[in-house]
C-alpha positions in Angstrom: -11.8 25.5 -3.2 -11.7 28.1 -5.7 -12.2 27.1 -9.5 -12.8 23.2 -9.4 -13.0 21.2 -13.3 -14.1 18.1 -12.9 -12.8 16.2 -16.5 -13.8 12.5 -17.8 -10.4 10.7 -18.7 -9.6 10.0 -22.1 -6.4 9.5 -23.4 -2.7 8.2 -21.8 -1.8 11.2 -20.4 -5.2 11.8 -18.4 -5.1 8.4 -17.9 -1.9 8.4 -16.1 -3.1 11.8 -13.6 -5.9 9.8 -12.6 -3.8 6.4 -12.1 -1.1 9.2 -10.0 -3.6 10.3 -7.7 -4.7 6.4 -7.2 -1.4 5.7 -6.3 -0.7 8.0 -4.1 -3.9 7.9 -2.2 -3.9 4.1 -2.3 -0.1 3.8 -2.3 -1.0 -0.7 -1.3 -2.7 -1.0 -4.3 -0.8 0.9 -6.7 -1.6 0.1 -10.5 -0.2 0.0 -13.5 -0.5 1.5 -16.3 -2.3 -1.8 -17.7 -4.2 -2.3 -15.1 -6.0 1.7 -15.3 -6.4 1.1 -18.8 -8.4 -2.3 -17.9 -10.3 -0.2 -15.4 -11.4 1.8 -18.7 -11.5 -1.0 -20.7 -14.5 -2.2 -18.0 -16.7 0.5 -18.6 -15.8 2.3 -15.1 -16.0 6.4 -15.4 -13.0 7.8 -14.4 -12.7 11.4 -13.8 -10.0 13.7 -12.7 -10.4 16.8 -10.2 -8.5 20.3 -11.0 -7.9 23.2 -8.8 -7.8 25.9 -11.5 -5.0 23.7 -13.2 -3.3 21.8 -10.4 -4.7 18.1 -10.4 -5.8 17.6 -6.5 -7.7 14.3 -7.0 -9.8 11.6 -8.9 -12.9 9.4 -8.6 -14.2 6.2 -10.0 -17.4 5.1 -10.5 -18.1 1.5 -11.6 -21.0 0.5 -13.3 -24.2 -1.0 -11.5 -24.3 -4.5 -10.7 -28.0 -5.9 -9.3 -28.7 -1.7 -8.7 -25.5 -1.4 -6.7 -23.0 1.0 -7.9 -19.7 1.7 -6.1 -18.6 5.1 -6.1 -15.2 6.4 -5.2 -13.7 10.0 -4.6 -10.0 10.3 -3.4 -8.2 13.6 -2.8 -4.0 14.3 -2.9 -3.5 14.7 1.0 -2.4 18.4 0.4 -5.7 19.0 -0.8 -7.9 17.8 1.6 -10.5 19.1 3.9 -11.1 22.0 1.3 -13.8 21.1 -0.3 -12.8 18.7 -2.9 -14.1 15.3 -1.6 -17.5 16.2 -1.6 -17.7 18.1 -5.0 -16.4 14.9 -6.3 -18.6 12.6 -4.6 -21.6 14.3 -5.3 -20.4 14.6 -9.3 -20.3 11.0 -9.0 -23.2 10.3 -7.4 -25.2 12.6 -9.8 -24.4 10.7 -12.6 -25.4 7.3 -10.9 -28.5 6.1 -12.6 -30.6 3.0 -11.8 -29.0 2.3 -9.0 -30.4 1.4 -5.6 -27.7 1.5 -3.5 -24.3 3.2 -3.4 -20.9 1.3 -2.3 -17.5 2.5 -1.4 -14.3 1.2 0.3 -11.4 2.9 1.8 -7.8 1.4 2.9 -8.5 0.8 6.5 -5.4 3.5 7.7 -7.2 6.4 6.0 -9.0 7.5 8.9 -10.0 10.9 6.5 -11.8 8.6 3.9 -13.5 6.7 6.7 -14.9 9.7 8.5 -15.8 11.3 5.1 -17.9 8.6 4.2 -19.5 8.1 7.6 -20.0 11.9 7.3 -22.0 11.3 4.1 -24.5 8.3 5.3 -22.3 5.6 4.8 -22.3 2.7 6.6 -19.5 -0.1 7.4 -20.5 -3.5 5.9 -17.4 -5.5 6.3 -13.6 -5.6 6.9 -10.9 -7.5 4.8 -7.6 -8.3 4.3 -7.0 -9.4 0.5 -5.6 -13.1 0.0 -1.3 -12.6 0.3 -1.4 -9.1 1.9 -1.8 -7.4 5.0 -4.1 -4.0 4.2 -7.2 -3.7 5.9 -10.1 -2.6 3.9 -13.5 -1.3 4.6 -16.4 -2.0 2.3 -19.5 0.7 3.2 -22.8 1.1 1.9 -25.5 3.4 1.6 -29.0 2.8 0.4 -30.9 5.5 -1.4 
């Protein structure tokens, strides 16, 4: 990891780099355009992660509900296991305020998010399969 920006989205264009790396990471629940500018719309921070100037991921971080925030980091493929994840993460998580505890979930085939989230405290709290499809996902929690 050499020169890492870290930029809060605003506007289409950043918009649709941040909705990009979603898709790619999370290629079963691709959005639309509509549905990343709802995601706004909702109050969620949404930031994008540069290399220098070569986007390598994104995060998400949606606001408290009851002092439980859910945070989420996700890294290009090619970028992984440099660094990035947790410089994201831990951007996110900084800005987390009045929050007691700290949610994520990961598709259930990314065995890299998994073990990066174990790796940082989480801890599985359940495992779904969204009405009509067939993706496992893996809700995780950690308490501050």
């Amino acid at each position: 990891m050499s020169d890492l920006r870290l930029v809060l989205v605003s506007g289409a264009g950043a918009l649709e780099k941040w909705r990009y790396v979603h898709n790619v990471v999370v290629p079963s629940a691709a959005m639309s355009a509509e549905e990343a500018q709802e995601r706004l719309a909702r109050g969620y921070r949404l930031e994008n992660a540069y290399d220098g100037d070569v986007l390598v991921g994104c995060s998400t971080v949606r606001p408290a509900v009851d002092g439980v925030v859910t945070v989420i980091a996700r890294v290009l493929p090619e970028f992984r296991r440099r660094g990035f994840g947790t410089a994201l993460y831990e951007h996110a998580l900084a800005g987390v305020q009045g929050a007691e505890v700290v949610e994520t979930c990961v598709l259930g085939v990314n065995e890299d998010g998994l073990r990066f989230a174990r790796r940082c405290g989480f801890v599985e709290v359940e495992r779904y399969v969204l009405d009509g499809e067939s993706d496992e996902w893996v809700d995780l929690r950690l308490a501050l």
